[in-house]
N, C-alpha and C positions, 0 to 999 in steps of 0.2 A: 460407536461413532466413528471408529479410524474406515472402516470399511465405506461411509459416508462421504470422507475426508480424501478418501482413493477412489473412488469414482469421481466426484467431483472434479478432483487435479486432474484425473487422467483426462476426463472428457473435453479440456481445453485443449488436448494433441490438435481436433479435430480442427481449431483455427490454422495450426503449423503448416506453413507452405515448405517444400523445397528448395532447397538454397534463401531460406532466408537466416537473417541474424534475429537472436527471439530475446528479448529484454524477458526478466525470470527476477523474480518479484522472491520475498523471503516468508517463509514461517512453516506449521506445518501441513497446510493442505499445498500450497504449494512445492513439498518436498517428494509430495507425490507427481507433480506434473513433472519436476525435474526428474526423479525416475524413468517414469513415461518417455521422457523427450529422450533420455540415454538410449531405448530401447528401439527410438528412429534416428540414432545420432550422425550415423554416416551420411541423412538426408536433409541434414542442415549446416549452415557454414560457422555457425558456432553460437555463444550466447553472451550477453550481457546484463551480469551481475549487479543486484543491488545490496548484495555485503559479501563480506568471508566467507557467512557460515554457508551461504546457497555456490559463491566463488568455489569452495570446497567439496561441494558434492558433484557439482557439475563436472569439476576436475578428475574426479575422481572416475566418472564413468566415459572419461574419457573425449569430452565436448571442451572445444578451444574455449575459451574466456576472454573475452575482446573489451580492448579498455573504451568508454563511450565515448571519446576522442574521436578514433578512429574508427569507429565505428558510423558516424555519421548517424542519420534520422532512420528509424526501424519502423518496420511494419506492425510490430506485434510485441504485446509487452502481456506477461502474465503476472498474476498478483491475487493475494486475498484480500482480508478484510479481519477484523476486529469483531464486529457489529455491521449489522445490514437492517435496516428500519424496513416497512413495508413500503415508503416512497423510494426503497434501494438509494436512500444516503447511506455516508459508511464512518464507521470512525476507523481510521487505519494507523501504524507504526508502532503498535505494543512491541513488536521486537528489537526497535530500536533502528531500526536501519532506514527511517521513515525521509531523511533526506536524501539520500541516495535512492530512493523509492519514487519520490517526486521526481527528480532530474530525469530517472529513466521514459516514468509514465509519458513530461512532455514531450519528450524524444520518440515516444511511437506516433504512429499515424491510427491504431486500434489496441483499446486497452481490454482486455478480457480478464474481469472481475472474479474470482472464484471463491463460491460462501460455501461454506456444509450448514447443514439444520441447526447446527450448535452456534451458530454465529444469529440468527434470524436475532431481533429482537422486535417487542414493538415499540420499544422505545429507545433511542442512543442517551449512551451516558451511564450504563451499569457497568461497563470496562471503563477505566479514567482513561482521559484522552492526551497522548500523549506530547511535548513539544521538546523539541532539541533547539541545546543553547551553547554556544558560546563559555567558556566557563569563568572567564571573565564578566560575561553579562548576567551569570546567575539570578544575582538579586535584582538588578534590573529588571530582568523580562519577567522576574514575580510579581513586581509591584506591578507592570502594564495588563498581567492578566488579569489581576483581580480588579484596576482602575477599569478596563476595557468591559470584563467580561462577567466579572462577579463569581469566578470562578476560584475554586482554592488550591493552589499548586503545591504539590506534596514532590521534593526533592526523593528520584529514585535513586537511594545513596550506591553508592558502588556499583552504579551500570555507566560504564564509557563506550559511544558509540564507536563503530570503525573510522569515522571522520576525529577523533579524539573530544567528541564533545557531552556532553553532561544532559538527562530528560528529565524536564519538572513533568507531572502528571495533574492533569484537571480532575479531580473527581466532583466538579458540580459544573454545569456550562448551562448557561441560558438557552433554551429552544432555539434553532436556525430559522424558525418561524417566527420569533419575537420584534414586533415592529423595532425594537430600543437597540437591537446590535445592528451594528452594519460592518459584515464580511469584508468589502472593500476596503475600510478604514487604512490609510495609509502610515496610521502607526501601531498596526499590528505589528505583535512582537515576535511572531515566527515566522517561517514560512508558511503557504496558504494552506495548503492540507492540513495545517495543525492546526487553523483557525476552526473555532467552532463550527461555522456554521459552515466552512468549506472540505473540513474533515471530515465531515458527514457527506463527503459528492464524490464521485469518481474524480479522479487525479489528471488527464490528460489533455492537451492542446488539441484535441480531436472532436470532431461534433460527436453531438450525442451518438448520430446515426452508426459512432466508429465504436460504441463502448458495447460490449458485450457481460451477461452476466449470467454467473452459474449455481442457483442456488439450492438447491434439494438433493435427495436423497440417490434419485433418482434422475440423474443434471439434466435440466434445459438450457437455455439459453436465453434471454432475454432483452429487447431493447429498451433502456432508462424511457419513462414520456416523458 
């Protein structure tokens, strides 16, 4: 399956323009794209990071690491997935870096999704879905998930993210197709990607037309309908 996982990463080069800033998403199919991108590195003007661990590789082969400040709006943000359902919803941030994931995705103008066969599923919700909290609001944002969602949030003890915050895990969520949830609800208790039914979508401020996806063995590319 790594050999699935490295073509995959790699065949998102193919979005990388020259002289652009590439937003670089965390886990490990991704860890192949950031190799990749080492290997065109003198032809882009550097990357922005959605945690340490990917801040640290980047670094390491030598591609500047630009903080999203300064960085301004980007063309191109790369990332996997969790799970990828056959309507290419996703559940994404097992690694933990899922808010800094988010911040980047709205800041591209084209999000390029990249799944291996090991992520397919046909159903989301066999990975628990993850949410970052506040560690003050711990028990708060439990009670809203299960009052909201029906969902049972399992405290992952001893994972702090790089923002220094604390992930309850869903392991049951209601279908994104259930007339009874509503995504929108403005007292969701996380940010949106963590919401059920919007963690299952690509992440980006970008019309669909901008979202690209790479799922097989043998990568295509794909436009969300």
């Amino acid at each position: 399956m790594s050999e699935a996982k490295r073509l995959t990463g790699e065949k998102a080069i193919d979005y990388v323009e020259d002289g652009m800033v590439v937003g670089v998403g965390t886990g490990s199919t991704v860890a192949y794209f950031i190799d990749a991108l080492g290997r065109i590195g003198d032809r882009i003007a550097g990357a922005v990071s959605s945690s340490e661990q990917s801040t640290a590789r980047l670094k390491a082969l030598g591609i500047e690491v630009l903080d999203a400040n300064a960085a301004g709006p980007l063309k191109l943000y790369v990332d996997g997935a969790d799970e990828c359902d056959p309507h290419k919803r996703l559940i994404k941030g097992g690694g933990a870096a899922l808010t800094r994931e988010k911040i980047i995705a709205e800041a591209a103008e084209t999000f390029v999704c990249i799944v291996d066969p090991a992520k397919r599923v046909p159903v989301l919700g066999r990975f628990p879905l993850p949410v970052e909290v506040v560690p003050m609001a711990r028990s708060l944002v439990a009670r809203r998930i299960v009052a909201l969602t029906g969902g049972q949030p399992v405290w992952r003890d001893g994972v702090v993210t790089d923002n220094g915050n604390w992930i309850w895990t869903c392991t049951t969520c209601p279908s994104p197709t259930r007339s009874a949830w509503k995504p929108n609800s403005t007292r969701s208790p996380a940010w949106s990607a963590s919401a059920c039914s919007r963690a299952a979508r690509p992440t980006s401020s970008s019309s669909a037309a901008n979202r690209r996806w790479c799922c097989s063995s043998v990568p295509t590319f794909r436009n969300p309908p």
